[in-house]
C-alpha positions in Angstrom: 28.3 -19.1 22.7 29.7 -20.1 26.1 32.3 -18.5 27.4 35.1 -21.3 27.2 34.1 -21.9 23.9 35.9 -18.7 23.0 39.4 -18.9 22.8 42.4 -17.0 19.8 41.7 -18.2 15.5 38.0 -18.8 16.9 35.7 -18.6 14.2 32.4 -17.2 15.0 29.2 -15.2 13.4 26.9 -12.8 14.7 23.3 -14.1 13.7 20.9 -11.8 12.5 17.8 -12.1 10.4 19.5 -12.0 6.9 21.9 -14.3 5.6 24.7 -14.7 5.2 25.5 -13.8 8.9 28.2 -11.9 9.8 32.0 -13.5 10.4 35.1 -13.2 12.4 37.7 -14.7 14.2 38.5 -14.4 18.0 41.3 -12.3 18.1 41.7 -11.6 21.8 40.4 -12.0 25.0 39.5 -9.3 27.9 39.7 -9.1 31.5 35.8 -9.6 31.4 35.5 -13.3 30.1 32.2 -12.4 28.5 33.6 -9.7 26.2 36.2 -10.5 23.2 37.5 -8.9 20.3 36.6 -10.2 17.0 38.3 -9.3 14.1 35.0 -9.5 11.6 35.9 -10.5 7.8 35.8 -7.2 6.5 38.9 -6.2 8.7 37.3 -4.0 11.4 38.1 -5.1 15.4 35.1 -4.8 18.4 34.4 -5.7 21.6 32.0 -8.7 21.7 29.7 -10.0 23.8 30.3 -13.4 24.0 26.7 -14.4 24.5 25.9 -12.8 21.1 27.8 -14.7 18.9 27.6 -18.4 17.8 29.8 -21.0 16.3 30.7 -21.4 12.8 29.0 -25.3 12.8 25.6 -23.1 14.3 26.2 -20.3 11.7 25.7 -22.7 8.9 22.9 -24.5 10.0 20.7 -21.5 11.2 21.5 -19.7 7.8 20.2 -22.9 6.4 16.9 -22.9 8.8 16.6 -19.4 7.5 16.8 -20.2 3.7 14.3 -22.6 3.9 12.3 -20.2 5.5 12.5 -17.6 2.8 12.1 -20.4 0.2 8.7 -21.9 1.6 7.6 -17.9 2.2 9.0 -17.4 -1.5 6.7 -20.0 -2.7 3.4 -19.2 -0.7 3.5 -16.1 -2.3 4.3 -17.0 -5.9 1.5 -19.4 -5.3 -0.9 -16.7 -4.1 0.1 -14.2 -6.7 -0.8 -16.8 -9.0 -4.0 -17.7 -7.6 -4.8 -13.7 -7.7 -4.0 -13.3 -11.4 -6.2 -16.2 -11.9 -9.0 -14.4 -10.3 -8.3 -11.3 -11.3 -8.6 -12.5 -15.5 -11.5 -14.1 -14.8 -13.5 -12.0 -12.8 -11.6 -8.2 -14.6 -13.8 -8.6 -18.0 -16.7 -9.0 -16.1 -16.3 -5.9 -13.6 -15.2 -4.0 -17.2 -18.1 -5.1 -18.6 -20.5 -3.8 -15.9 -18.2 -0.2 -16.0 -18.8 0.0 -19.2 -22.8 -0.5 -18.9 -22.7 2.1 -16.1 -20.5 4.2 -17.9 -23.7 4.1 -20.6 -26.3 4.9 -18.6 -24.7 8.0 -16.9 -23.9 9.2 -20.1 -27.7 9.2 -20.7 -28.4 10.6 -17.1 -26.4 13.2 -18.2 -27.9 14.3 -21.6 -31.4 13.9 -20.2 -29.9 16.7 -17.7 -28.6 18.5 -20.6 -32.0 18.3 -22.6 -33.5 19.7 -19.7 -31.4 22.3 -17.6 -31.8 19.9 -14.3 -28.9 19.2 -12.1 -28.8 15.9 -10.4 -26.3 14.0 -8.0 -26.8 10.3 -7.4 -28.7 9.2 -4.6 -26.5 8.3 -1.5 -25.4 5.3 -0.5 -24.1 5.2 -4.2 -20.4 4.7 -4.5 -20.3 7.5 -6.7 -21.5 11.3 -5.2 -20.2 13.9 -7.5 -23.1 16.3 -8.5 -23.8 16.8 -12.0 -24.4 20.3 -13.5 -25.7 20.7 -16.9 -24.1 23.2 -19.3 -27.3 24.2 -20.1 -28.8 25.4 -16.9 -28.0 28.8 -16.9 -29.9 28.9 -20.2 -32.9 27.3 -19.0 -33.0 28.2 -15.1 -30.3 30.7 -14.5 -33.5 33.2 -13.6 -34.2 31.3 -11.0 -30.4 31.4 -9.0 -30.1 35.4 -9.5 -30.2 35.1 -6.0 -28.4 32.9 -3.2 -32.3 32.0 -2.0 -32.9 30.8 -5.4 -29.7 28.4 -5.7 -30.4 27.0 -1.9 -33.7 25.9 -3.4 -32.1 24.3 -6.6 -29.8 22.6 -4.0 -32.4 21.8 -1.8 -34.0 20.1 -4.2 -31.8 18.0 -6.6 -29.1 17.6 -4.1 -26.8 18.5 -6.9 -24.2 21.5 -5.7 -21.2 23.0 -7.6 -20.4 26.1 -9.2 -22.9 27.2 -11.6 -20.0 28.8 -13.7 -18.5 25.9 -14.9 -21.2 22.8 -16.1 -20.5 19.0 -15.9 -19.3 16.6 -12.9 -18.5 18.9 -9.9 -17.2 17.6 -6.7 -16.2 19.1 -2.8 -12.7 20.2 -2.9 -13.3 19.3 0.7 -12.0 16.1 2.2 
């Protein structure tokens, strides 16, 4: 606002980025025609800079610039959360069907392991690393780790690490 445009019962706003702005009447003017006092509507009295506020006629018409805005963004992203459910219900019974397949056929990696006492971690570049350690190792090969030598060379070999104490998925507790 200009400064002449300010003058006692003024109505003016103070713009910001959420609607509805905030308003107030000029209630009095200072030695420094750049500064006022506003009386805002919920009663409290500041010192203004003039330059920051605008008129009432500009208050309405930006609040409506900015309603418009948050309308069209409202819409873009109902419309691209519908376009993502679409997606998603098409393509989710798929990707569930193929976990479910994988799901299988570790399940069978896993009781060839137990059937023969052999730990095993998938190979890397897999998205899935955990090492598997069969329950029944320590039956079959728990000779052969009586010694830290002899786990390093079970490890060394199969990849597969974990705590021998405790058989099935192990993982790092390491990140």
């Amino acid at each position: 606002m200009k400064e002449n445009d300010c003058t006692i019962d003024t109505s003016v706003a103070f713009p910001g980025k959420e609607v509805p702005f905030r308003r107030g009447k000029v209630v009095g003017l200072t030695a420094n025609s750049k500064v006022v006092l506003v009386e805002w509507a919920g009663g409290t009295i500041a010192k203004v800079d003039v330059a920051s506020l605008i008129s009432e006629k500009e208050a309405r018409a930006k609040e409506a610039e900015l309603k418009a805005e948050e309308r069209l963004l409202q819409e873009e992203s109902a419309k691209l959360e519908r376009e993502f459910e679409e997606v998603f219900n098409k393509v989710h019974p798929e990707i569930q069907e193929k976990i479910a397949q994988a799901a299988a056929l570790i399940k069978e990696a896993t009781e060839i392991s137990e059937k023969h006492g052999i730990p095993f971690r998938p190979k890397k570049g897999t998205p899935y690393q955990m090492s598997y350690l069969p329950r029944s190792f320590k039956k079959k090969w728990g000779q052969l780790i009586s010694g830290d030598e002899g786990y390093e060379f079970v490890v060394d070999l199969t990849d597969a690490y974990g705590d021998t104490t405790y058989g099935g998925w192990q993982s790092s507790q390491v990140c």
